[in-house]
N, C-alpha and C positions, 0 to 999 in steps of 0.2 A: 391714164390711170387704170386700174385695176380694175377696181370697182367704183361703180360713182352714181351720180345721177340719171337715168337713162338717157335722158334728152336735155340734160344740159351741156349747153354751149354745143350740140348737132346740128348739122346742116341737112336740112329737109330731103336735098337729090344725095345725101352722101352715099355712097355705095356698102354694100354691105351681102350677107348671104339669107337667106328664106330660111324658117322653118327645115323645110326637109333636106334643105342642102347641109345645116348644119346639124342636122340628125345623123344624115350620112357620114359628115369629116369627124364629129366625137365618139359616133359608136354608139349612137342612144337609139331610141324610139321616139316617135311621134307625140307619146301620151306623158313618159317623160319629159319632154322638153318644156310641154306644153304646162305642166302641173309645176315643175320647176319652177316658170316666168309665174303663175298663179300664184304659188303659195311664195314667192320673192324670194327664193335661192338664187335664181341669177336672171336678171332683166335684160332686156338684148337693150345693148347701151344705140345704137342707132335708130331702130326705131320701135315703139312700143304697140302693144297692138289696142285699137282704140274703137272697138266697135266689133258687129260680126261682120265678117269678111275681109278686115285690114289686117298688113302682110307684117307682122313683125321682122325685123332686120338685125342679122348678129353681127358683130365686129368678128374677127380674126382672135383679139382678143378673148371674145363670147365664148367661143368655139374652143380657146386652148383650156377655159376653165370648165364649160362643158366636159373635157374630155380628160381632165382632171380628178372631179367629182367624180365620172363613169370608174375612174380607171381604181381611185379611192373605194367606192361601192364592192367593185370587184374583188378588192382585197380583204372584204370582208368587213368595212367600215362601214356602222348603219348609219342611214339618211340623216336622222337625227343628230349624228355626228360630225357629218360632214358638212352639216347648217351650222354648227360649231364652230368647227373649223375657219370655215369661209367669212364668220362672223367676225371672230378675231383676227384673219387676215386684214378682214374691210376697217376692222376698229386701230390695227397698226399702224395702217395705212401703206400696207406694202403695195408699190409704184412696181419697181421693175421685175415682173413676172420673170423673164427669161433666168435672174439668177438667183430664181428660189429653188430651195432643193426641197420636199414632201419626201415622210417616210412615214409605213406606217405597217404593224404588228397585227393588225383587226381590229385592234381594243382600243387603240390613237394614234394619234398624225401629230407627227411630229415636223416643225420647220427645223432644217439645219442652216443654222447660219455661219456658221464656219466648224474647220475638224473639230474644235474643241466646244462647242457651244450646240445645245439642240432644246427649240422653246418646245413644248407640249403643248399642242393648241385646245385642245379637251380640258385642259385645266386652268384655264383664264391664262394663259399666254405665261403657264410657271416655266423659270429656267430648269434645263436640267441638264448635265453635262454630258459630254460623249469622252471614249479614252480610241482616239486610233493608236492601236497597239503597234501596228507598223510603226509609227514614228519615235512610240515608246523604245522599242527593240531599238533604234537605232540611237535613241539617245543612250539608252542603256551600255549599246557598244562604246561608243563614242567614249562614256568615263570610265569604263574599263579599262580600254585601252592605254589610258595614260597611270593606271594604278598597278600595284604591285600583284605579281600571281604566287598566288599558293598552292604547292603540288600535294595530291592529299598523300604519297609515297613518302614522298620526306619525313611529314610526320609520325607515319610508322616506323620508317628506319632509324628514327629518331629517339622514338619508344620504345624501339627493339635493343639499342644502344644501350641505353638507361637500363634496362634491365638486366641487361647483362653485365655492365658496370657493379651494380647493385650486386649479382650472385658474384663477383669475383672478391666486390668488399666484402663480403658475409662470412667466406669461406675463410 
């Protein structure tokens, strides 16, 4: 799961990475990490830390949404937003991380769920669509191609015709 209970259904020796190991593989600081698991933006789902001196434990998991939110922050999405974010992922209940796609402008993070589909997640998880223009151009081509072409010549030569018709009836 994604996100969940930190220490439900965990096994006490399960393996996992420290603290600073998982500072290192997201790109964060120490004090980040550390404020994060604090104020409950992301709890290390293996194990939690329970006292001073016990080791909190991140999954692999931990670490890919660690380095998520980093990567999110850097794009100019504030904290507050991306407790947002991460909010309405958790309330989706999106399971398979690997085939989510995040995009995001500074302003929101948007989930793509498919070419034509992208939730806003700043906005209570409003739809809002996307247009890949590539596939538009091809469909575009596509019924073209089986319709009729109009040359824009012909219809001058056609209005040149006319008119001269015209001045030969006049005369």
């Amino acid at each position: 799961m994604l996100f969940g209970d930190p220490l439900e259904g965990i096994d006490e020796d399960e393996s996992g990475y420290r603290g600073p190991v998982a500072c290192s593989a997201a790109g964060i600081t120490y004090r980040q990490l550390d404020y994060w698991a604090r104020t409950g933006l992301l709890q290390p789902s293996i194990r939690a830390a329970r006292g001073s001196g016990s080791q909190r434990l991140y999954s692999f998991r931990d670490i890919l949404v660690l380095k998520v939110v980093k990567k999110l922050l850097d794009a100019g999405v504030s904290l507050q937003q991306v407790r947002t974010a991460v909010a309405q992922l958790q309330d989706r209940g999106i399971d398979d991380l690997a085939s989510l796609t995040l995009m995001s402008d500074g302003a929101s993070v948007y989930e793509c769920t498919s070419t034509d589909e992208v939730i806003d997640l700043l906005q209570g998880g409003q739809g809002v669509f996307g247009i890949a223009v590539g596939r538009v151009w091809r469909e575009v081509e596509g019924s073209l191609a089986e319709l009729p072409v109009e040359h824009a010549q012909t219809e001058l030569v056609d209005e040149l015709a006319e008119r001269r018709r015209r001045r030969r009836s006049a005369s």
